[in-house]
C-alpha positions in Angstrom: -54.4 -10.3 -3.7 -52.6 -8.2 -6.1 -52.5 -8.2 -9.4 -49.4 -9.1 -11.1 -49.6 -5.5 -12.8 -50.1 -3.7 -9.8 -47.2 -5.7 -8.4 -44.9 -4.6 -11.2 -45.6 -0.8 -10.7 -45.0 -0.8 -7.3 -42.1 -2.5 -7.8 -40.9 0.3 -10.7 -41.9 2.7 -7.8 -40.0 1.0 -4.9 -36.8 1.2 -7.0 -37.3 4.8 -8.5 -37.7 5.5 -4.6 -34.6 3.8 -4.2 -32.4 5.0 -6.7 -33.8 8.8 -5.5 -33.1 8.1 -1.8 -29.9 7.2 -2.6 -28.9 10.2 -4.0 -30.2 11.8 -0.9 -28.4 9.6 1.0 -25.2 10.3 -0.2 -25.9 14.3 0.0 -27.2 14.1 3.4 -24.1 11.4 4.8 -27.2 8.8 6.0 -26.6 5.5 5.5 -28.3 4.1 2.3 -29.2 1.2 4.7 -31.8 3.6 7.0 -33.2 5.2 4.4 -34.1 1.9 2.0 -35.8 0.4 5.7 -37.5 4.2 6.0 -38.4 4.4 2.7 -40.3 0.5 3.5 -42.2 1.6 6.4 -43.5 4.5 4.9 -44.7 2.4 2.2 -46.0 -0.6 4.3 -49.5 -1.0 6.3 -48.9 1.7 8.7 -46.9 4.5 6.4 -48.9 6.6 3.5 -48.2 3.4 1.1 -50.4 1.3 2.7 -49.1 -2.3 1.3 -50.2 -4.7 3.3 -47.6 -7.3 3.4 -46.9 -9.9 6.7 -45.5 -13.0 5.1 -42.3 -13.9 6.7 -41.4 -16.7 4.4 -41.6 -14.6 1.5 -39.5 -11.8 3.4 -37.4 -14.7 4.0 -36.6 -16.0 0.6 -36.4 -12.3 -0.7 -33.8 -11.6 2.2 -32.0 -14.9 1.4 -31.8 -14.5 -2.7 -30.6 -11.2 -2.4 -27.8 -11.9 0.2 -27.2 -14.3 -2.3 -26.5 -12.0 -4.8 -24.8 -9.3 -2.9 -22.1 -11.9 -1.7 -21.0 -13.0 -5.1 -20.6 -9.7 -5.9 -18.8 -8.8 -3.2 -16.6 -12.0 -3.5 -15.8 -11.4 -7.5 -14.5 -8.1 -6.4 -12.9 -9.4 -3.3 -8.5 -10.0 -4.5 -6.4 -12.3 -3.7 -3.6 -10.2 -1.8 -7.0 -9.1 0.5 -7.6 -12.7 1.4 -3.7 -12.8 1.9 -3.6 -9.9 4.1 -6.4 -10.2 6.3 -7.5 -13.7 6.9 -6.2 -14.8 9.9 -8.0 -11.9 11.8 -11.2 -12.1 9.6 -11.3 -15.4 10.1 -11.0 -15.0 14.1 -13.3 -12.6 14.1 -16.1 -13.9 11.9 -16.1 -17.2 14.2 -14.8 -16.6 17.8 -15.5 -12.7 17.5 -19.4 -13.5 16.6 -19.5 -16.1 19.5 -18.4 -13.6 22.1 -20.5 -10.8 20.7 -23.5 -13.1 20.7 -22.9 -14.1 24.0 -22.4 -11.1 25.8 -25.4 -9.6 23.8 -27.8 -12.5 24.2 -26.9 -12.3 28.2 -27.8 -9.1 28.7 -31.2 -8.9 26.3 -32.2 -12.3 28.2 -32.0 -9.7 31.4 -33.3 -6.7 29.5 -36.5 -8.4 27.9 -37.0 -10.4 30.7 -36.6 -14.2 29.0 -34.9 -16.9 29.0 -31.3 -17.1 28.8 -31.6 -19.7 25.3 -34.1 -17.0 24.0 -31.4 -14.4 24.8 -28.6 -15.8 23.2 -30.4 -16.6 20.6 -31.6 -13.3 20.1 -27.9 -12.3 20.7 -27.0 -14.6 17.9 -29.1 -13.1 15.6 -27.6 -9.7 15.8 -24.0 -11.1 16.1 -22.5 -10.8 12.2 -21.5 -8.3 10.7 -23.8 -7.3 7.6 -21.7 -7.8 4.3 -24.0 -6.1 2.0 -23.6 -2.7 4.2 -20.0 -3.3 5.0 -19.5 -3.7 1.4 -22.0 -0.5 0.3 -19.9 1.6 2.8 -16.5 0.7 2.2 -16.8 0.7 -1.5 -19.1 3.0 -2.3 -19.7 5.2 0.6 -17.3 7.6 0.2 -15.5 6.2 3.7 -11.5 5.1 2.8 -9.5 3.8 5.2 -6.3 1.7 5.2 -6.5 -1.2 3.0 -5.6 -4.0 5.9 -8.6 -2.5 7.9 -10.4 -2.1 4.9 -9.4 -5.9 3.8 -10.1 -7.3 7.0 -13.8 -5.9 7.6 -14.7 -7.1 4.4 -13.5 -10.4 4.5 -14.8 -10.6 8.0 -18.3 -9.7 6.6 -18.4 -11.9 3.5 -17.2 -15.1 5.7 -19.3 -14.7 9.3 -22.7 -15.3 8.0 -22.3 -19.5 9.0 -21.0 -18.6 12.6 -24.0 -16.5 13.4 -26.8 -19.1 11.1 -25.2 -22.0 12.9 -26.1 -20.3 16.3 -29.2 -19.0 15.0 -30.2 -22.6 14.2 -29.0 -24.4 16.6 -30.4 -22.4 19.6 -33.9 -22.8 17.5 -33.2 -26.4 17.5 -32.5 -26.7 20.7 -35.4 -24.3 21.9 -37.8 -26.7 20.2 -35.9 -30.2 20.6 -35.3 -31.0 17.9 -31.6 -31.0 18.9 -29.9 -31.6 21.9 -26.8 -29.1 23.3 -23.4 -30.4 22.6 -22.2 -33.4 20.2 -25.1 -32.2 18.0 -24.9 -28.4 17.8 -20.4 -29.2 17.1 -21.4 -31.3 13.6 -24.0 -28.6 12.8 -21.5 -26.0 12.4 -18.6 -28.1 11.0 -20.8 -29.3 8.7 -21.6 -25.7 7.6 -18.1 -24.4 7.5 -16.7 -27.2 5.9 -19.7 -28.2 3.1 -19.7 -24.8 2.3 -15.9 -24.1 1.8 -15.3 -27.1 -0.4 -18.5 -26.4 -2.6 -17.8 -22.8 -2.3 -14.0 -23.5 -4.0 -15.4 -26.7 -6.4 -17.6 -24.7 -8.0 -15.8 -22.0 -8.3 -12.4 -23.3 -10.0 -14.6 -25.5 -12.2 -16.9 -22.4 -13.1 -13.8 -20.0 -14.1 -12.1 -22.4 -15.8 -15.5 -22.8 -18.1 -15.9 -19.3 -18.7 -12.5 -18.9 -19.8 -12.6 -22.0 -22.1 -16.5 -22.1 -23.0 -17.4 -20.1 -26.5 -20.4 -18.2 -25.8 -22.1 -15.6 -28.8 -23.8 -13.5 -27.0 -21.2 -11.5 -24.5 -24.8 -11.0 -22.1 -24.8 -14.6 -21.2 -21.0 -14.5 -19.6 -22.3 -12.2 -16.2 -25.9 -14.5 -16.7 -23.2 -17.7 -16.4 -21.3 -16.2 -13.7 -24.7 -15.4 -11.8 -25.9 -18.9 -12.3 -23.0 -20.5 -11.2 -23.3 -18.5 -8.0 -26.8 -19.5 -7.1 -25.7 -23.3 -8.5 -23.2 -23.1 -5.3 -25.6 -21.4 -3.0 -28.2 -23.9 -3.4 -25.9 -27.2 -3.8 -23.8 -26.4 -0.6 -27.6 -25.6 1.3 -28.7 -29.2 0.0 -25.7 -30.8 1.8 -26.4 -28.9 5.0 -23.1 -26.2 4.2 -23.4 -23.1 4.6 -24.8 -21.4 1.1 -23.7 -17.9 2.1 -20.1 -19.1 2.7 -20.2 -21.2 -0.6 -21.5 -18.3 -2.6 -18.7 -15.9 -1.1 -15.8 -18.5 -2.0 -17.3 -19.0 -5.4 -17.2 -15.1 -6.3 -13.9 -15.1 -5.1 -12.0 -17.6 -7.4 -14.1 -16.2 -10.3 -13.1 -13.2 -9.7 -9.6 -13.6 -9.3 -9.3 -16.1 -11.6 -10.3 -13.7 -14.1 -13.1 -15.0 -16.6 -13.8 -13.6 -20.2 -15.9 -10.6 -20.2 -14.1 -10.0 -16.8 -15.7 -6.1 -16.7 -18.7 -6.8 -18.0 -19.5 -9.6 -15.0 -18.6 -6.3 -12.9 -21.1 -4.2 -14.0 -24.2 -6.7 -14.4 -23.4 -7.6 -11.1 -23.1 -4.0 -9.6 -26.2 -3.3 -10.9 -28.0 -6.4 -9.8 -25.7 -6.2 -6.3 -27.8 -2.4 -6.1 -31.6 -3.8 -6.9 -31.0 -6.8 -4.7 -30.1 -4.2 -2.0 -32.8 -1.6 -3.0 -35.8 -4.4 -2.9 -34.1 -6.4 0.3 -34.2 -3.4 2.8 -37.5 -1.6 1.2 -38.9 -5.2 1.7 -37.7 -5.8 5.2 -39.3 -2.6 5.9 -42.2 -2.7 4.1 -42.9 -6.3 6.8 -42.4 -4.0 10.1 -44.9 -2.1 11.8 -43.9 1.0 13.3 -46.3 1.0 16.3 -44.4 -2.3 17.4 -41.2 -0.9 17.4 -42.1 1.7 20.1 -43.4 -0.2 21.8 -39.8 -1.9 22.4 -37.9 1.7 21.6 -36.4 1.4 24.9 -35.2 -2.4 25.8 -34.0 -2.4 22.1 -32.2 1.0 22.4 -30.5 -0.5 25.8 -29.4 -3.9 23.5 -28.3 -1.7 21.2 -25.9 0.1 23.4 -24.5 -3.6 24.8 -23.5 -4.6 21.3 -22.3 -1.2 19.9 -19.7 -0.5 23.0 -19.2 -3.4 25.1 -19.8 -6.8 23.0 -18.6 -5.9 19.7 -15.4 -3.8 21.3 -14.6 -7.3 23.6 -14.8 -9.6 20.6 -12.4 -7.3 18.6 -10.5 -6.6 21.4 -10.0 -10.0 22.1 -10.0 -11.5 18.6 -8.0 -8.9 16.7 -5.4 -7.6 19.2 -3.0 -10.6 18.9 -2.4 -9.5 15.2 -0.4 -6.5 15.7 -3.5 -4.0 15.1 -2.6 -0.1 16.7 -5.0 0.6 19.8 -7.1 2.8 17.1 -7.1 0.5 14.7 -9.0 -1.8 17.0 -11.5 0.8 18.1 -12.2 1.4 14.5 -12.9 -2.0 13.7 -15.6 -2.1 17.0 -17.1 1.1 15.4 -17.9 -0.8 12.1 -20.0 -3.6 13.5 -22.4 -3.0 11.4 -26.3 -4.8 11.2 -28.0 -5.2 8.3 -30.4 -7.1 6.3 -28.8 -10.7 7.7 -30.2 -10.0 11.1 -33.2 -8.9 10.3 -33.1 -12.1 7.9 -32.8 -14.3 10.5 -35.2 -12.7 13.0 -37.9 -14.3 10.9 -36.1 -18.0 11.7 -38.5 -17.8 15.1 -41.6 -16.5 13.5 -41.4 -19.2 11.0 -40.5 -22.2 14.1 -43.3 -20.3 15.8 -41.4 -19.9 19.1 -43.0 -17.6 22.0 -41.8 -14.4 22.1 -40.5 -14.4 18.7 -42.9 -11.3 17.0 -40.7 -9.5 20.0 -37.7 -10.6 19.2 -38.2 -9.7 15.2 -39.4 -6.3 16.2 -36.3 -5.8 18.9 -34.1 -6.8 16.0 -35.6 -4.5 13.7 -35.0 -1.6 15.9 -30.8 -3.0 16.4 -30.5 -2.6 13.2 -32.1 0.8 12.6 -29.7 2.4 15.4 -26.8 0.6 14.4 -27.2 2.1 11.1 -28.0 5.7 11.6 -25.5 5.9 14.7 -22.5 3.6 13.6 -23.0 4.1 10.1 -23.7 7.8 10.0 -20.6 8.4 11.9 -18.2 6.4 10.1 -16.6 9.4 8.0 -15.9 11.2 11.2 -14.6 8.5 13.2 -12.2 7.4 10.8 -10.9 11.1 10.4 -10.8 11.1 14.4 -8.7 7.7 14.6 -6.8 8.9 12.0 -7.4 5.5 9.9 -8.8 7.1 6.7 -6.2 7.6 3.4 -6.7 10.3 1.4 -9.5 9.8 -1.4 -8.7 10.0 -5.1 -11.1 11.0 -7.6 -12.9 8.8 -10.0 -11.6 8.7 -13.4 -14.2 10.5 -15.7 -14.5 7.7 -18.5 -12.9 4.3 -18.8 -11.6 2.3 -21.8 -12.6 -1.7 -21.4 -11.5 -4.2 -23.7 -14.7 -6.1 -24.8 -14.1 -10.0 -26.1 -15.5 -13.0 -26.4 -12.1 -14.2 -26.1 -9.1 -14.5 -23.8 -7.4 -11.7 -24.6 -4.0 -11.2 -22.8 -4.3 -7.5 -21.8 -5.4 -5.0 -19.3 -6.6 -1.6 -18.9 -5.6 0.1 -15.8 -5.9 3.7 -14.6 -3.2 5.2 -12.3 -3.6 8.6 -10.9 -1.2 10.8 -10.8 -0.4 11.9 -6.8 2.2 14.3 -5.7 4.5 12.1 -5.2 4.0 10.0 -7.8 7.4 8.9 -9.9 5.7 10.1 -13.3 4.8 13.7 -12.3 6.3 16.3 -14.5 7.5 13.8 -16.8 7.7 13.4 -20.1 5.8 10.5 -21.8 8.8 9.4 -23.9 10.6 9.3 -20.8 8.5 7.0 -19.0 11.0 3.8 -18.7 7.8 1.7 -19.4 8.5 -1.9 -20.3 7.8 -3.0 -24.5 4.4 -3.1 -25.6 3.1 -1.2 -22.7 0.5 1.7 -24.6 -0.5 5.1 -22.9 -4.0 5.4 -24.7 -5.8 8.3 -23.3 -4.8 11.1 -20.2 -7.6 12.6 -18.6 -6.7 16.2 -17.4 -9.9 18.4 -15.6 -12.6 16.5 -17.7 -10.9 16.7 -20.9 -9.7 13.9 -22.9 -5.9 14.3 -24.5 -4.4 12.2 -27.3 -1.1 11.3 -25.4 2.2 11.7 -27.3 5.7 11.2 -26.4 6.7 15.1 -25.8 3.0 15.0 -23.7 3.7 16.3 -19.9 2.3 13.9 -16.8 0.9 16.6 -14.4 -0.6 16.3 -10.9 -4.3 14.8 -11.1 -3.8 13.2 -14.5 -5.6 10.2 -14.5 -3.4 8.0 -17.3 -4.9 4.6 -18.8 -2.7 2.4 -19.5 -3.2 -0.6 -21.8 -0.6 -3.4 -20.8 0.0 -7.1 -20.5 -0.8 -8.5 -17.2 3.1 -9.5 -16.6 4.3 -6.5 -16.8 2.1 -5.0 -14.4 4.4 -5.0 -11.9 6.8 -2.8 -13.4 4.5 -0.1 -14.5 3.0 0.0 -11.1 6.0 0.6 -10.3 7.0 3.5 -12.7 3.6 4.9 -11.0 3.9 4.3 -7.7 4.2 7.5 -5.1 7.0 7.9 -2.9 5.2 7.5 0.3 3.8 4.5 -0.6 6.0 0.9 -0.3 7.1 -0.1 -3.3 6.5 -3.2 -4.6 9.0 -6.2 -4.7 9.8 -6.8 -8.7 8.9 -10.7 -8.8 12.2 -12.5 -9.2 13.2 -14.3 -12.4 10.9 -13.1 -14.5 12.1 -11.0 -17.5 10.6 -7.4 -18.1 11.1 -6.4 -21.7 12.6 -2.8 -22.1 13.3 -0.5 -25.0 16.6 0.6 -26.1 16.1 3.8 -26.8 15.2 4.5 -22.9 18.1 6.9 -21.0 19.7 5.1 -18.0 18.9 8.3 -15.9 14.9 7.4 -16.8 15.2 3.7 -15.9 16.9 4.8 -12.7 14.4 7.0 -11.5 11.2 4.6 -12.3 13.2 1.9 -10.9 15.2 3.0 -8.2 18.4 1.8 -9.3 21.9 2.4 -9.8 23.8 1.8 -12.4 26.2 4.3 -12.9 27.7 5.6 -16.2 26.4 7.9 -18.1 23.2 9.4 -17.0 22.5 10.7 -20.3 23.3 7.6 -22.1 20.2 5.4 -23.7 20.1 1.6 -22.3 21.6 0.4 -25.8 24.5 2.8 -25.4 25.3 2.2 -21.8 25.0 -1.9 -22.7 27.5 -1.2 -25.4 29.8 0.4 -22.8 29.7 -2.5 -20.7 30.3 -5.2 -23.4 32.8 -5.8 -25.7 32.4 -5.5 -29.5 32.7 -9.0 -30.3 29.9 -9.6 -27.6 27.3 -7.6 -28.3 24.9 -10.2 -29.7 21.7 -11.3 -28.9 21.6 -13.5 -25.5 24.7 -11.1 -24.4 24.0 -10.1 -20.6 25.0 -7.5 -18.0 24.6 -7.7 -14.6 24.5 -5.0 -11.7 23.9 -5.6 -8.4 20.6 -8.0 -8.3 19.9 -7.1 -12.0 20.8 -8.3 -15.3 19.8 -7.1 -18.6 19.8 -9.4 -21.6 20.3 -8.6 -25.3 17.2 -9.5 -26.8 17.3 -7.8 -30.5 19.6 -5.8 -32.4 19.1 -3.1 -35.6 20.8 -2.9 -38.4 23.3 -0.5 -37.3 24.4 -2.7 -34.1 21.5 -1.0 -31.5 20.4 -2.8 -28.9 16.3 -2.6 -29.7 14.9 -4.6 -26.8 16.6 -5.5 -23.6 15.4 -7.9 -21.2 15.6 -7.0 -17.6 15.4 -9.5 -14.8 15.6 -9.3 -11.0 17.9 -12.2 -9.6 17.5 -13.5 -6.3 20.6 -12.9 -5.1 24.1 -11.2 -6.4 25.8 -13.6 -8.4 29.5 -14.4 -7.4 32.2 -12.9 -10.4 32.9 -15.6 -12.7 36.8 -16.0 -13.5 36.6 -16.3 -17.6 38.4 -15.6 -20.2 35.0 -14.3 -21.8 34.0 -12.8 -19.0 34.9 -8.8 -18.3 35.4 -7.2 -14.5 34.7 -3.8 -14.2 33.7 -0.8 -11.0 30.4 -0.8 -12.6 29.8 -4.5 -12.6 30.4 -8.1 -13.9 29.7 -8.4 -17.8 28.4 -11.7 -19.1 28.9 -13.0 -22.6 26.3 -15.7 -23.6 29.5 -18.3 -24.3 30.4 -17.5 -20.8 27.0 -18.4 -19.3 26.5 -21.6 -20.9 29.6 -23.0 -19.6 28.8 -21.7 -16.6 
């Protein structure tokens, strides 16, 4: 038995190993997957470490706490217009897709290994889901960038098809020993895990944000130790009920997230770093528990599964699963490619060992060696076949620092950093001629490592990375201000009134915007307003619509100049009103405010 001293330096050492492999990793292109698991065997029984270690239901509750862990962060990172944009085919996929993939795996290890067909499928089942915490380590942090539905749809996929492949794990081990019989029984099992773990999953997640946002903590460390808690809170109560804890944990990360708590960043980064030692300890862990004499001993059966899932199970399921929902031919090749295995599997390899079923130690080993060449071949080559299927989007560099906002308060502000493309509507210009809405602040450019002071005769060039410090309901306008031209633009939500400056030339507002409104290019907004109105009614509340826009006098100077305009996007032209008070013109229809109310 070790001491608890010894226990804590090799621990030190397994993360300084894996901190350092990392780094080689990412130099090298290898997966940081295969090298954790290599860096594991070479410290267990059989490698120059020489830990002996053989406890499955330690491995197992190591495994399971870290998942844990990775899938809230992945969830709390996870947006809303993701979910919106990819659920219907992750959802597919992470249910029907792992069935089929688990079927036609399980079918032909059964033949391979030479046992049973429940053995095989269950073995099958085991490798069936995709690995979140590798999905999730490749996509964001891999250096692999692909199109954002793809991109939206694996990780979702990921994050929710953990219950399909534990309900089939289970249930097959249920069955296998009888404790369960096929049919009416093995149907509640998984609703019961879908549906416990949703509704705990959401619960506790809308009740958690809302106390984060409204609870007063003094110390801004124990907002990311809340979040955490609230996460494993929803793990373990949906796993009490029989739900699935993975699915609950996932949904949980996701409405904090979105739902944006205080200390929003700084749950981010305590939970990127505990996201990266949960990973670092889960995979050297799993590999410090396999013995490498065992898995040559099934090199070959293994490498033969591992061809079945790789290019015919996984490319059926998506195949069948993804192709009603309008994905391109390569799309859908890419999205077999990235069927990636991870610590899950190898997770719930130890399921048999612990039942004590025959045949499990091969099983755990064959499962082992899956993952291993799913790593090294699928996710080794990811880079390449995403440049091959033409799926990847060009990468943009990392801004060199970051400004955060740090409160123990709701504060009504963001900090965002756009970069500056080729295309991008604010190359070349000037910062005063930004049309950015009121209140929006440039506080820092970022130009080849150097920090610049911004000011108003300041120059946007190519590459700039500008941080912008806004309100979050003007987002939508700034984005748009820095959006590129190959890029759709966003839709401008309706009804809701964007404050402007005066002082901002029409020709400016037009080409942030992408509107026309005629006049005087030259003019500022207050001078073309004046143009449009009347003496008597330029006045606060005055408006003047074009097209699908209208712009609102909201404050006037001393000398009659329109300060602040409101500008909102209607939903659809307004018919001219016949008015006394009302003024027709070729550039539009003015509105007086008399005119509107009697309207």
């Amino acid at each position: 038995m070790l001491s608890i001293e010894t226990l804590i330096l090799i621990t030190g050492i397994l993360l300084l190993l894996g901190i350092a492999s990392n780094k080689f990793s990412s130099r090298m292109g290898v997966p940081v997957l295969f090298v954790f698991l290599v860096v594991g065997m070479l410290a267990g029984s059989e490698g120059i470490g020489g830990i002996e270690f053989e406890d499955y239901s330690i491995a197992y509750g190591i495994g399971t706490v870290a998942l844990c862990l990775i899938l809230f962060d992945g969830g709390v990172r996870t947006p809303y217009n993701s979910i919106r944009s990819a659920w219907k085919p992750a959802s597919v996929l992470a249910t029907i897709g792992v069935f089929i993939t688990a079927v036609v795996t399980g079918l032909a290890a059964s033949w391979i290994l030479g046992l049973t067909v429940l053995q095989g499928l269950l073995l099958g089942s085991i490798v069936g889901s995709t690995d979140a915490s590798v999905v999730f380590s490749v996509l964001r942090g891999g250096g692999v960038h692909i199109r954002p539905r793809l991109a939206n749809t694996l990780e979702v996929e990921s994050g929710s098809n953990d219950p399909m492949a534990i309900f089939l794990t289970i249930g097959l081990i249920q069955v296998l020993t009888g404790e369960v019989p096929m049919g009416a029984g093995l149907i509640l099992l998984f609703l019961n895990q879908i549906v416990v773990g949703t509704i705990v999953g959401l619960l506790v997640g809308w009740v958690g944000s809302w106390t984060l946002k409204h609870i007063r903590l003094e110390a801004a460390g124990l907002y990311p130790v809340m979040a955490t808690a609230l996460g494993l809170f929803s793990f373990g109560f949906a796993a009490a009920f029989g739900g699935s804890g993975f699915l609950a944990v996932y949904l949980t990360g996701i409405v904090i997230g979105n739902r944006r708590p205080v200390f929003h960043r700084g749950i981010l980064l305590f939970h990127d770093a505990v996201a990266w030692i949960c990973q670092i300890l889960m995979f050297t862990a799993l590999g410090i528990l396999s013995f490498p004499s065992r898995l040559v001993a099934v090199a070959m059966p293994a490498l033969m599964i591992s061809l079945v899932l790789i290019f015919i199970a996984r490319p059926l399921a998506v195949f069948l699963c993804a192709a009603p929902f309008r994905f391109a031919r390569r799309e859908l090749t890419f999205l077999s490619w990235v069927g990636l295995k991870g610590a899950v599997p190898i997770t719930l390899a130890t399921f048999p060992m612990l039942a004590g079923l025959p045949g499990a130690a091969v099983m755990f080993d064959t499962v082992f060696f899956v993952v291993l060449v799913s790593a090294l071949l699928q996710g080794w080559t990811l880079p390449a076949v995403a440049r091959y299927l033409k799926v990847d989007v060009p990468t943009r560099r990392p801004p060199p620092v970051t400004l955060e906002i740090s409160s123990l308060r709701n504060v009504d502000g963001d900090i965002v950093d756009y970069y500056v493309d080729k295309t991008c509507r604010a190359a070349g210009c000037l910062i005063r001629n930004l049309a950015l809405p009121e209140g929006v602040v440039i506080a820092l450019l970022v130009r080849d490592e150097q920090t610049i002071l911004p000011q108003g005769r300041t120059r946007l060039q190519v590459e700039d990375h500008v941080i912008v410090v806004l309100r979050p309901q003007v987002r939508a306008m700034v984005d748009r201000v820095f959006s590129c031209d190959d890029v759709p633009i966003k839709t401008l939500p309706e009804q809701m009134e964007f404050p402007l400056r005066g002082s901002i030339r029409v020709s400016d507002l037009e080409q942030c915007y992408d509107l026309e409104l005629g006049g005087d290019p030259h003019a500022t907004l207050s001078q073309w307003m004046h143009d449009q109105l009347s003496r008597d009614d330029v006045k606060p509340g005055a408006t003047v619509r074009r097209e699908q826009i209208a712009f609102h006098v909201r404050e006037l100077g001393e000398d009659g100049t329109i300060e602040n305009v409101g500008m909102t996007l209607l939903p659809q032209p307004e018919p001219v009103v016949s008015s006394t008070e009302s003024v027709e013109s070729s550039e539009g229809v003015v509105v007086s405010e008399e005119a509107e109310e009697a309207s």
